[in-house]
LOSETOR-13510 format. One record per residue (C-alpha): residue in three letters; residue number from 1; x, y, z. Coordinates in pm, 1 decimal. Layout:
N
{type: Ala&seq: NUM&c1: X&c2: Y&c3: Z}
...
END
This chain:
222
{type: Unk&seq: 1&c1: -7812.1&c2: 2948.5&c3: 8334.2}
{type: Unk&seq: 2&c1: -7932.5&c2: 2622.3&c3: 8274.5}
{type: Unk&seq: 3&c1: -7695.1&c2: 2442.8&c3: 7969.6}
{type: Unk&seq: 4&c1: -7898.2&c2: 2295.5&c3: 7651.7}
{type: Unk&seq: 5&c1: -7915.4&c2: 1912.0&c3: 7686.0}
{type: Unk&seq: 6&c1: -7744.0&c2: 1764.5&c3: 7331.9}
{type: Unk&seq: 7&c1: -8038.6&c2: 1499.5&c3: 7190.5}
{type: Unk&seq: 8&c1: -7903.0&c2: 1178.0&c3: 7027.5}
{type: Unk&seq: 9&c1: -8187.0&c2: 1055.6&c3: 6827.1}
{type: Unk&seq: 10&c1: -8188.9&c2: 675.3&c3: 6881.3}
{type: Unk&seq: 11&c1: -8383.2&c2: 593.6&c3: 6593.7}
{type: Unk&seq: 12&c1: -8157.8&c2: 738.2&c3: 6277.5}
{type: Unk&seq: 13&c1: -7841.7&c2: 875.5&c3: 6544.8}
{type: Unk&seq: 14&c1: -7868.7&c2: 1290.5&c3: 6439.1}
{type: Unk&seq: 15&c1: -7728.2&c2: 1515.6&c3: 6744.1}
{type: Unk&seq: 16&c1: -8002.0&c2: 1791.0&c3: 6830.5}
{type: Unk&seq: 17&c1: -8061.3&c2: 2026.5&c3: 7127.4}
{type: Unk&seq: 18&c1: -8350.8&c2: 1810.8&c3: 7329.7}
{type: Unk&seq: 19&c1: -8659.0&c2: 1784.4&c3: 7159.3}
{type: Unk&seq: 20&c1: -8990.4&c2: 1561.1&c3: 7132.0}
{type: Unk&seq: 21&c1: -8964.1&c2: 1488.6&c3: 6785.8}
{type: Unk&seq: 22&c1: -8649.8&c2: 1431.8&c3: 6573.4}
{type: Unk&seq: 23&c1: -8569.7&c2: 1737.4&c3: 6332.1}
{type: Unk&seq: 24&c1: -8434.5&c2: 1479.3&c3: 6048.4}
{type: Unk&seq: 25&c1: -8651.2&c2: 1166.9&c3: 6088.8}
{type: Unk&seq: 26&c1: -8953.8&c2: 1322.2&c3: 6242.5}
{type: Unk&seq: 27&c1: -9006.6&c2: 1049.8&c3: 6477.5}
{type: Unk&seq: 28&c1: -9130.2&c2: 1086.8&c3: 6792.2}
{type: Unk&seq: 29&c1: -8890.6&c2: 1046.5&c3: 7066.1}
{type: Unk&seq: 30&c1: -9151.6&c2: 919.2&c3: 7373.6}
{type: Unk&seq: 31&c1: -9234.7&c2: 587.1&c3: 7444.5}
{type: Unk&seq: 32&c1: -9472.6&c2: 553.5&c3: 7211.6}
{type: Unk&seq: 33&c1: -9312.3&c2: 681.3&c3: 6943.6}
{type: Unk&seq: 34&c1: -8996.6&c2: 474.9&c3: 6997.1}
{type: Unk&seq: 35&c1: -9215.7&c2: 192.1&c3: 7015.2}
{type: Unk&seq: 36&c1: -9399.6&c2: 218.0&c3: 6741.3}
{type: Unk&seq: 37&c1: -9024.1&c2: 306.4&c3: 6546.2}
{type: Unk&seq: 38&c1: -8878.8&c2: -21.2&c3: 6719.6}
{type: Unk&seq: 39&c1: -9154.0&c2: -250.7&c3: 6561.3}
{type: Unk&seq: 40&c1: -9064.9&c2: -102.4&c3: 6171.2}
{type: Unk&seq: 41&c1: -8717.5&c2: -187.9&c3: 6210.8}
{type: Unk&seq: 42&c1: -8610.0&c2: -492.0&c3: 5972.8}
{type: Unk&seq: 43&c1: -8342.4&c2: -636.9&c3: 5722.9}
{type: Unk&seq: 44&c1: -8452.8&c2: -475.4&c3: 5433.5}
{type: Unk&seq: 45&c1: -8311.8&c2: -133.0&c3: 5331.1}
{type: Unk&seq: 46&c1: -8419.9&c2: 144.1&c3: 5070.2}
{type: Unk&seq: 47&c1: -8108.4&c2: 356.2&c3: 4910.3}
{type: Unk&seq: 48&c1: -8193.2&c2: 724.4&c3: 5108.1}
{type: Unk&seq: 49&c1: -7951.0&c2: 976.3&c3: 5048.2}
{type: Unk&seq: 50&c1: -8148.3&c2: 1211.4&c3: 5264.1}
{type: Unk&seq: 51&c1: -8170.6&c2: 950.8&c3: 5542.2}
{type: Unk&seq: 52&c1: -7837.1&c2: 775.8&c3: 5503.5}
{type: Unk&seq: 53&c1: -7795.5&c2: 654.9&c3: 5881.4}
{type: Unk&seq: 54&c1: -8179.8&c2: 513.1&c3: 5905.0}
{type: Unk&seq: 55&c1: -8249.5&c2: 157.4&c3: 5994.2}
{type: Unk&seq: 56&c1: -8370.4&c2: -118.2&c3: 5751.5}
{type: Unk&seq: 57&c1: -8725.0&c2: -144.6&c3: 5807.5}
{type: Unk&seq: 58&c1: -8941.8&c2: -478.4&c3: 5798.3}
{type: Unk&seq: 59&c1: -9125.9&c2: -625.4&c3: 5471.0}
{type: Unk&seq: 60&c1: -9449.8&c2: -507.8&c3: 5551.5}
{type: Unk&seq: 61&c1: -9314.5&c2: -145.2&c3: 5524.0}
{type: Unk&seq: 62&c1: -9132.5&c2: -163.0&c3: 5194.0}
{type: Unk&seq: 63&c1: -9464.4&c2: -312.6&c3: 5042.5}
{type: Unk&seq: 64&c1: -9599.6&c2: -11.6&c3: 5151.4}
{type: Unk&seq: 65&c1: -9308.4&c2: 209.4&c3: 4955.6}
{type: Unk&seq: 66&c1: -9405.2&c2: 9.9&c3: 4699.9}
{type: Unk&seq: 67&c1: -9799.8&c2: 47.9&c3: 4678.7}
{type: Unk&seq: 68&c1: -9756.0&c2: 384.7&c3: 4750.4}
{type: Unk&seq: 69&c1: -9535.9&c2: 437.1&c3: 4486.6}
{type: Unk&seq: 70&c1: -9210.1&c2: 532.7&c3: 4672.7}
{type: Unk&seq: 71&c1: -9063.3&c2: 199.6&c3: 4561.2}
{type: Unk&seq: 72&c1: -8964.8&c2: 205.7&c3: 4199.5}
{type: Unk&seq: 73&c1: -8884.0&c2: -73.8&c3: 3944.9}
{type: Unk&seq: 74&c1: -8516.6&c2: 101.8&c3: 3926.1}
{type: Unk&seq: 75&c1: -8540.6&c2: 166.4&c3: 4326.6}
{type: Unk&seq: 76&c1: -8178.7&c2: 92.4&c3: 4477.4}
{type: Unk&seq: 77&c1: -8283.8&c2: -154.8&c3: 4759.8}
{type: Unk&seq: 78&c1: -8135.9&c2: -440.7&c3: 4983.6}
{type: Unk&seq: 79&c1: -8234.3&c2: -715.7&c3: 5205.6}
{type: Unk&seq: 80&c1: -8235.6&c2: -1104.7&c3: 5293.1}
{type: Unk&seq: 81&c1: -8288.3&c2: -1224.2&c3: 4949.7}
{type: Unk&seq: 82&c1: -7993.5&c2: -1031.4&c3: 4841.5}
{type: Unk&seq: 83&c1: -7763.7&c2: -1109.4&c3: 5087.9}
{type: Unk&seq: 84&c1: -7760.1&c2: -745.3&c3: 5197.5}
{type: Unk&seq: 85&c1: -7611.8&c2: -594.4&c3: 4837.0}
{type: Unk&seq: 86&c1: -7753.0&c2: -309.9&c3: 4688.3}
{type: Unk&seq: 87&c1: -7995.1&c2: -428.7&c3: 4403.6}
{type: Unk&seq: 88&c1: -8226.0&c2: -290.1&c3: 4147.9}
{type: Unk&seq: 89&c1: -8607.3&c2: -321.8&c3: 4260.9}
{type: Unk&seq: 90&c1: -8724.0&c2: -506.5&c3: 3968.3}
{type: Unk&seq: 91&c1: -8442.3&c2: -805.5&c3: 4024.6}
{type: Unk&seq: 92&c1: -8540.0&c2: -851.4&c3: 4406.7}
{type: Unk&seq: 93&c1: -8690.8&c2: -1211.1&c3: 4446.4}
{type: Unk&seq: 94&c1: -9007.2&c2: -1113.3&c3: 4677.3}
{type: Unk&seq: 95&c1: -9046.7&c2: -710.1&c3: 4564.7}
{type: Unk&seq: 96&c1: -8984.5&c2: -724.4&c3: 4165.4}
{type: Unk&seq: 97&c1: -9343.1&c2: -940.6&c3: 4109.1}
{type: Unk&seq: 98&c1: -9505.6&c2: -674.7&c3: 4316.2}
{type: Unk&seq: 99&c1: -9374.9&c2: -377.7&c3: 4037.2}
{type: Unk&seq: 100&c1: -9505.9&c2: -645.0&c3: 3776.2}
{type: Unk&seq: 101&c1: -9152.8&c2: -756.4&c3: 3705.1}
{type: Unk&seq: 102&c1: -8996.9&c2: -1135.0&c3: 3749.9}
{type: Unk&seq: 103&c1: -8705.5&c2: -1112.7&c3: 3917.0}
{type: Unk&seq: 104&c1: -8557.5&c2: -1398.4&c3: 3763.6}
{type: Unk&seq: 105&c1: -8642.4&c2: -1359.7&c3: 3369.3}
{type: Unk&seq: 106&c1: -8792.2&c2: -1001.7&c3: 3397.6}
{type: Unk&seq: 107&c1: -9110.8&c2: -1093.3&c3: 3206.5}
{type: Unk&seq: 108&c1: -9410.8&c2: -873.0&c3: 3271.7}
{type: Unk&seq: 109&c1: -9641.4&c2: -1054.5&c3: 3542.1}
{type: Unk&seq: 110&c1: -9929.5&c2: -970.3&c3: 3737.5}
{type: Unk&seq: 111&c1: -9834.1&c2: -815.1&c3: 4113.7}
{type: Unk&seq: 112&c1: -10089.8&c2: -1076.7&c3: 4280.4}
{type: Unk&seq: 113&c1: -9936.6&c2: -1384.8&c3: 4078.5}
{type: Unk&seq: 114&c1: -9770.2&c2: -1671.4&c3: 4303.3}
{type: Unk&seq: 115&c1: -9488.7&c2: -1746.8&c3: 4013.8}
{type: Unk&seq: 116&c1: -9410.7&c2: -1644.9&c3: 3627.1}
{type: Unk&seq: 117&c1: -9570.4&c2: -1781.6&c3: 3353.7}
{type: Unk&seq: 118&c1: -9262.7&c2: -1799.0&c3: 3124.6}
{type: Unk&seq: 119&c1: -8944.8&c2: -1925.5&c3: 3411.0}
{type: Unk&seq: 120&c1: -9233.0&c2: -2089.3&c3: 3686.7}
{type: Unk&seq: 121&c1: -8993.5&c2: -1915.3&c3: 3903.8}
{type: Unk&seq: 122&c1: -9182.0&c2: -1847.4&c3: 4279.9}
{type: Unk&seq: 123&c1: -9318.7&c2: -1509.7&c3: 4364.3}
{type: Unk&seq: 124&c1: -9310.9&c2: -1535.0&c3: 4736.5}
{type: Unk&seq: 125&c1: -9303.2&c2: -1272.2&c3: 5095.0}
{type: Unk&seq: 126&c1: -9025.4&c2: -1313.8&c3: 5331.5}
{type: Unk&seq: 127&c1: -9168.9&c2: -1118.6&c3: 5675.8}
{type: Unk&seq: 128&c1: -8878.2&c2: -1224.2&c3: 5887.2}
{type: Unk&seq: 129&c1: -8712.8&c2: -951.7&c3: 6110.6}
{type: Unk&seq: 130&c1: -8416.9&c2: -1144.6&c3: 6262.8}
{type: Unk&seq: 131&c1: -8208.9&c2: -1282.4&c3: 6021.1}
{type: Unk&seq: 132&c1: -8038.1&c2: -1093.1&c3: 5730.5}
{type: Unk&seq: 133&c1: -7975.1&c2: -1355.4&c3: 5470.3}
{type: Unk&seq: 134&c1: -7604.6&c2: -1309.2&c3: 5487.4}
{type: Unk&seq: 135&c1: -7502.7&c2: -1649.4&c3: 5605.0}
{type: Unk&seq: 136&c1: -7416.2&c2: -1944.9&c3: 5365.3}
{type: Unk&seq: 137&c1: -7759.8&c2: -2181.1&c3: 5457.9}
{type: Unk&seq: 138&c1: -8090.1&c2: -2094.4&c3: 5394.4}
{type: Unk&seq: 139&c1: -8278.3&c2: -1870.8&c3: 5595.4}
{type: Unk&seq: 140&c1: -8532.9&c2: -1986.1&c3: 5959.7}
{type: Unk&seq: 141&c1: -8933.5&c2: -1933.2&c3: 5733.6}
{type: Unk&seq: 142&c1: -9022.8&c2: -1729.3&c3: 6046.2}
{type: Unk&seq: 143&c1: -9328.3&c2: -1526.4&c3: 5925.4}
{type: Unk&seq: 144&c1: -9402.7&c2: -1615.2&c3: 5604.1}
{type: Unk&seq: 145&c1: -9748.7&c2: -1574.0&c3: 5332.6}
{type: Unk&seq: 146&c1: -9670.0&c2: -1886.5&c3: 5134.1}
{type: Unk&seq: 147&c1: -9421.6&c2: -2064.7&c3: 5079.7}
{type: Unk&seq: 148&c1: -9140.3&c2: -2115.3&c3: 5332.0}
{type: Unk&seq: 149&c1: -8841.2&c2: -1973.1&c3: 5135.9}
{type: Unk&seq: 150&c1: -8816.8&c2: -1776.3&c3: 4782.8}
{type: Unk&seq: 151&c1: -8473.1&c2: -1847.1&c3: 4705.4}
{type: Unk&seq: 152&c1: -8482.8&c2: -2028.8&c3: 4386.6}
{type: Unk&seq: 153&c1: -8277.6&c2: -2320.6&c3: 4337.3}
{type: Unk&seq: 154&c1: -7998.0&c2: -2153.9&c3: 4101.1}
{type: Unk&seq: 155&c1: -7915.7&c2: -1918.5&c3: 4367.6}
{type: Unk&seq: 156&c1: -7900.5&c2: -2218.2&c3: 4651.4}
{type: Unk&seq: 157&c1: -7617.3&c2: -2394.4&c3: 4404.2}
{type: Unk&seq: 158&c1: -7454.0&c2: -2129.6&c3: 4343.4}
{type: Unk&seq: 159&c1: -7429.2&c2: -2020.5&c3: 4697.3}
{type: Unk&seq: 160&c1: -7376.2&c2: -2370.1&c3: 4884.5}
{type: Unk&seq: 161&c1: -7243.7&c2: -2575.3&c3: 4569.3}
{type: Unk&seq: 162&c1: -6841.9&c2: -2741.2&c3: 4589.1}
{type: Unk&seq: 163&c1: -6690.9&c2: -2867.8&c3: 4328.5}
{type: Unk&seq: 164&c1: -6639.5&c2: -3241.8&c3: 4313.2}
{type: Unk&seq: 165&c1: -6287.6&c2: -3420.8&c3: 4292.6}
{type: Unk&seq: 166&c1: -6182.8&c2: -3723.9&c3: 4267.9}
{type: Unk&seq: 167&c1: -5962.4&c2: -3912.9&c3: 4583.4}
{type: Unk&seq: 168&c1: -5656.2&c2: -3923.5&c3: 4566.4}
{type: Unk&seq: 169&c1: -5455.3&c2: -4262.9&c3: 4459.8}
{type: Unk&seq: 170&c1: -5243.6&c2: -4402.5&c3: 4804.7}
{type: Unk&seq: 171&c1: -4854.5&c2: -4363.5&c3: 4704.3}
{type: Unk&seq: 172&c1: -4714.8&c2: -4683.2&c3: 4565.2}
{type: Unk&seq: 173&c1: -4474.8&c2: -4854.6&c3: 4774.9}
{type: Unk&seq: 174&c1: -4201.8&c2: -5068.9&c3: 4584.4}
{type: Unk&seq: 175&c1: -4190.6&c2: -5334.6&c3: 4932.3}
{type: Unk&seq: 176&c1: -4506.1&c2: -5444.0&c3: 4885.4}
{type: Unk&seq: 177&c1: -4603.0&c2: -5711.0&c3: 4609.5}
{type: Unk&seq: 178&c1: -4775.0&c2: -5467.6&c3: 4298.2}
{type: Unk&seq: 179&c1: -5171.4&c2: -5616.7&c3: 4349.1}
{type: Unk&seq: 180&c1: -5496.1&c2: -5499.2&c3: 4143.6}
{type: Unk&seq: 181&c1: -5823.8&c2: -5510.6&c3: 4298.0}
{type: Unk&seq: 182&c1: -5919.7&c2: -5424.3&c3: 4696.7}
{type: Unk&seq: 183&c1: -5770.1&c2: -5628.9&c3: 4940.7}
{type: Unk&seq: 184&c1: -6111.6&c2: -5889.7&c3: 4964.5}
{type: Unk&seq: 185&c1: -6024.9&c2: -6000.2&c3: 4640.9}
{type: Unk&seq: 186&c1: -5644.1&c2: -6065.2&c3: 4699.9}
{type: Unk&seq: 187&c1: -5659.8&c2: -6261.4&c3: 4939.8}
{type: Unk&seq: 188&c1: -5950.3&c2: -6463.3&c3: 4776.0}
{type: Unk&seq: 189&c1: -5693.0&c2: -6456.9&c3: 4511.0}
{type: Unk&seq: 190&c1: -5424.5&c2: -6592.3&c3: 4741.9}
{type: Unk&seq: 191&c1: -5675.9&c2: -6871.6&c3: 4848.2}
{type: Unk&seq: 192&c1: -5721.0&c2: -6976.0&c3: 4509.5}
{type: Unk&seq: 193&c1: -5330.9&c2: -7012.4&c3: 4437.7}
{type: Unk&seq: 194&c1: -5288.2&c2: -7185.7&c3: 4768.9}
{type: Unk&seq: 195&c1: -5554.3&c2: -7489.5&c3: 4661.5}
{type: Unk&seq: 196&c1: -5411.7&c2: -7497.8&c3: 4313.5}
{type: Unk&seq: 197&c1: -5035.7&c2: -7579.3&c3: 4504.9}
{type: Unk&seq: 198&c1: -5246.1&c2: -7829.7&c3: 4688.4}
{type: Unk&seq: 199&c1: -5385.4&c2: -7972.3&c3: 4408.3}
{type: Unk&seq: 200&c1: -5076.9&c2: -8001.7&c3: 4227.5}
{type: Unk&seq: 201&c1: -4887.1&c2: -8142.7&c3: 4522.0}
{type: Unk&seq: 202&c1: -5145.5&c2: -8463.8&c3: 4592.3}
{type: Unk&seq: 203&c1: -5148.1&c2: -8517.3&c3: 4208.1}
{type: Unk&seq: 204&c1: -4813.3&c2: -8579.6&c3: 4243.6}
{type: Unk&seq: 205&c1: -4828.4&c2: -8823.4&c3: 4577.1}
{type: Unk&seq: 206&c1: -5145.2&c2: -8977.7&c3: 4373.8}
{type: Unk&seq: 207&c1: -4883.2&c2: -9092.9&c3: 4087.4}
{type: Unk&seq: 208&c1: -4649.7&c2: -9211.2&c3: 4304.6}
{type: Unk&seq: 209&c1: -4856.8&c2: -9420.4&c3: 4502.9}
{type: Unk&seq: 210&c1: -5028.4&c2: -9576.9&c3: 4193.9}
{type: Unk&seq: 211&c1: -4676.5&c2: -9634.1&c3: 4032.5}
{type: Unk&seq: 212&c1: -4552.8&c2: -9771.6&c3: 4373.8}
{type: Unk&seq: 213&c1: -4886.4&c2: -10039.7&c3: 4395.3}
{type: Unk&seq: 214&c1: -4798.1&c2: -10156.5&c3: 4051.7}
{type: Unk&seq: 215&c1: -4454.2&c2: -10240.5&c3: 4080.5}
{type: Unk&seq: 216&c1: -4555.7&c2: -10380.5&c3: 4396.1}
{type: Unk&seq: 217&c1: -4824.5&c2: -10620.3&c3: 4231.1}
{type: Unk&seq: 218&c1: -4565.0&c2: -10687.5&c3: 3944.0}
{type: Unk&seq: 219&c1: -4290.8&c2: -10828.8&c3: 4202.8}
{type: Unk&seq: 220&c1: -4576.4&c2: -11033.2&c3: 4363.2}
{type: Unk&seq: 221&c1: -4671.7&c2: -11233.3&c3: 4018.9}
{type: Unk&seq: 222&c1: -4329.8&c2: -11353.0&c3: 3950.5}
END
């Protein structure tokens, strides 16, 4: 007697005896079927406790959810614009708008508006399937109605934004001569001293020279 071959479904992982059609997910396990399940799967999730293990599924679907009505304004959901954490529906930049919420003030707007009339703050669709928003820069626009990226600017300081300090002051060192200013202007500085020395010093030689040439002429007259 032939043993039952043990089924893992590929698209949500449940162990069943073989079949054509998964007994949790109802997919259909052919090629078609896996196909077609392959080309739903995205980076945006929907809180299932019936379907815990299922894969995030692609923008396009959760619009569905939400025209359909599956997708509620207090829907648990996840995705690029939240940096994959768990969210309420009516705070998601790119799904709150379409439940006639703005995500950013939570003024009542219209699901077809491009922004809110009370923050300006952008309604726009984010359609790409390969990157999950979790990394510190902003997301590649891949395939995108709009604008190229929703995230307002608030959320790009406070993600990417350091703090600014000051540099630090070089440690004093009691050899060298105590100076103020960069070193350009010491030595211009020094430069100055040296032709004031110089000055001084053929003042001097001047005197001399004109004391010298009148005793000289004095002598001469006598």
């Amino acid at each position: 007697m032939a043993k039952q071959r043990i089924l893992v479904c590929p698209v949500c992982g449940e162990t069943q005896e073989e079949t054509s059609v998964c007994r949790t997910c109802e997919n259909a396990l052919d090629a078609d079927g896996l196909l077609c399940a392959e080309g739903s799967i995205g980076p945006w999730w929907v809180r299932d406790k019936k379907h815990p293990f299922a894969p995030g599924m692609t923008f396009d679907h959760l619009v569905a959810l939400v025209n359909n009505g599956d997708v509620e304004r207090h829907t648990i959901v996840r995705g690029p614009t939240t940096r994959q954490l768990w969210k309420v529906a009516r705070r998601v930049p790119g799904i709150a708008h379409l439940l006639g919420r703005c995500h950013n003030c939570g003024e009542h707007v219209e699901h077809k508006a491009r922004q809110c009339s009370a923050c300006q703050a952008a309604f726009l669709t984010y359609k790409d399937r390969n990157n999950f928003g979790v990394d510190i820069s902003l997301p590649p626009e891949g395939s995108i109605d709009g604008m190229s990226s929703f995230l307002s600017d608030t959320v790009i300081l406070d993600t990417l934004s350091t703090p600014l300090t000051l540099p630090k002051a070089p440690a004093s060192n009691p050899d060298k001569e105590d100076s103020v200013g960069s070193p350009q202007f010491n030595a211009l500085q020094r430069k100055v001293q040296q032709g004031s020395r110089t000055i001084r010093i053929l003042s001097v030689s001047l005197t001399i020279c004109v004391i010298a040439l009148i005793f000289t002429i004095v002598m001469l007259l006598k």
